[in-house]
N, C-alpha and C positions, 0 to 999 in steps of 0.2 A: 657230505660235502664233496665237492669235485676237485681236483689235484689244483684249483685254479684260488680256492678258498671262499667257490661260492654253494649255494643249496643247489645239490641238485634234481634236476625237476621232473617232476613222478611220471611214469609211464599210466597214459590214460588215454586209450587209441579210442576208444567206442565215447569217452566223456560221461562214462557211467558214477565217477567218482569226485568228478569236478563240472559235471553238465548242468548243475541244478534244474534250471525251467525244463530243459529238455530233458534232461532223463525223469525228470517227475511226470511231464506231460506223454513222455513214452511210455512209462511201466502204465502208466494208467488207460491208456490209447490201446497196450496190445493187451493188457486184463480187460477191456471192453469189446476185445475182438474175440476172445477165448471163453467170455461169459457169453455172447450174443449168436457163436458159430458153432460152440460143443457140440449140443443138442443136435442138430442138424444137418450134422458129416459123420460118413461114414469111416473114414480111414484117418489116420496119420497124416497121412499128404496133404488130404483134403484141408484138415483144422491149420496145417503149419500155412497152407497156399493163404488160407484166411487169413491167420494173424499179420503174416509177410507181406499179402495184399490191404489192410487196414493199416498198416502203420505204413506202408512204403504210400500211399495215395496221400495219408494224413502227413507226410513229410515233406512230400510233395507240395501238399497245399501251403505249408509251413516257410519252405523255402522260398515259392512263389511271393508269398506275403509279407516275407521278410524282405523280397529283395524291389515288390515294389512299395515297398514304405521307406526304405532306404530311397530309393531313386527321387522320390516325393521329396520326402522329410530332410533329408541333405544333400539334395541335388547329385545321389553319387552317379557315374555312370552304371547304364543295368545292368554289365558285365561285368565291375567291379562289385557293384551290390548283389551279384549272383555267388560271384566266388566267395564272399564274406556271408551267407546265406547257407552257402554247402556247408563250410566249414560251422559256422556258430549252430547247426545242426543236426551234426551228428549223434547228439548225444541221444536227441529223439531215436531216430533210427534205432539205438546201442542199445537202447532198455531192454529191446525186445531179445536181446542176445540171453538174458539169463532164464525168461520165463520160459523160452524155447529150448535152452536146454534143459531144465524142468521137464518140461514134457517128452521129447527124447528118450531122456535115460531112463524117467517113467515106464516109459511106453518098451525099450530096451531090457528093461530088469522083469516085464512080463505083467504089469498093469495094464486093465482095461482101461480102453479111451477116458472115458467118462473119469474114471478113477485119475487119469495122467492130466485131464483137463481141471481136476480139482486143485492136486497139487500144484498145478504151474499157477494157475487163478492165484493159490494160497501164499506162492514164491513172491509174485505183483505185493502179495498184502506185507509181506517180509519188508521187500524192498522198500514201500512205501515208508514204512515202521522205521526201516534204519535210517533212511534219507531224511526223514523227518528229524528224527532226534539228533544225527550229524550236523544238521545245520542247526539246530535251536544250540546246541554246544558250538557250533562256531560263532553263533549270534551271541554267545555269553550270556546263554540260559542258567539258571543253576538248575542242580538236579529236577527240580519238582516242575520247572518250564519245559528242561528236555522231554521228559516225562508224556508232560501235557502235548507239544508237540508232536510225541509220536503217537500217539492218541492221535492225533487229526489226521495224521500220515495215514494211522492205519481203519480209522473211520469213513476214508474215502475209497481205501479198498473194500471197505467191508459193504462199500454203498454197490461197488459191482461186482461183489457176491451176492447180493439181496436181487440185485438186477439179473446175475444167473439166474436164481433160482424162479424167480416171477417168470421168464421166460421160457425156461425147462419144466 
């Protein structure tokens, strides 16, 4: 509570913990760059240019589309529906902040590529797993829907693991 007697309100810069669509549509956006680019690149730089470059174009498009469906949809102005676009956005962007450092400190602690790109893929399956079950517990799941929830969460990571490996 804040000295004022109201809650006060969580520190969440990337929207990783209150982004819902966007950070689901990120972790799963930059685990489709990390399944689809592993194989492929030779270095560190290369895979992170990947992933950085698959979610920043996909955010791109996101923002774009967000701000001309606003303009349509509610008449707003494109500059008003741009900056409410960045913003309701970020969270996409933010996903990508954890499976990249995944792969990093992977890659830092003396993991081969290959090996750094599993674990981070695996961190995407994490995320999905918890985001899933978070929200089925804020939907007022009981146990056995959270559960089931995170089952879907993490059945859609595990759909681009299967897509790594068909392609590796």
């Amino acid at each position: 509570m804040s000295p004022h007697g109201r809650p006060r309100a969580r520190r969440d810069p990337l929207g990783l913990v209150t982004g819902g669509e966007g950070a689901i549509t990120g972790t799963v956006v930059c685990a489709a760059a990390i399944a689809a680019s592993a194989g492929h690149v030779s270095s560190l730089g290369h895979l992170c240019l990947a992933i950085l470059g698959t979610v920043g174009v996909y955010w791109l498009a996101h923002v774009h589309a967000v701000t001309i469906g606003s303009a349509l949809t509610h008449r707003h102005h494109p500059v008003v529906a741009f900056r409410h676009a960045l913003v309701e956005n970020v969270p996409l962007a933010g996903a990508s902040v954890v499976p990249l450092l995944a792969l990093l400190v992977c890659r830092l602690a003396g993991a081969e590529l290959r090996t750094a790109s599993w674990i981070a893929l695996i961190a995407t399956i994490g995320l999905l797993t918890v985001y899933s079950y978070v929200a089925g517990a804020r939907g007022g799941l009981d146990a056995r829907g959270r559960v089931a929830s995170a089952c879907v969460g993490a059945g859609l990571g595990i759909l681009v693991a299967l897509l790594k490996l068909g392609l590796h």
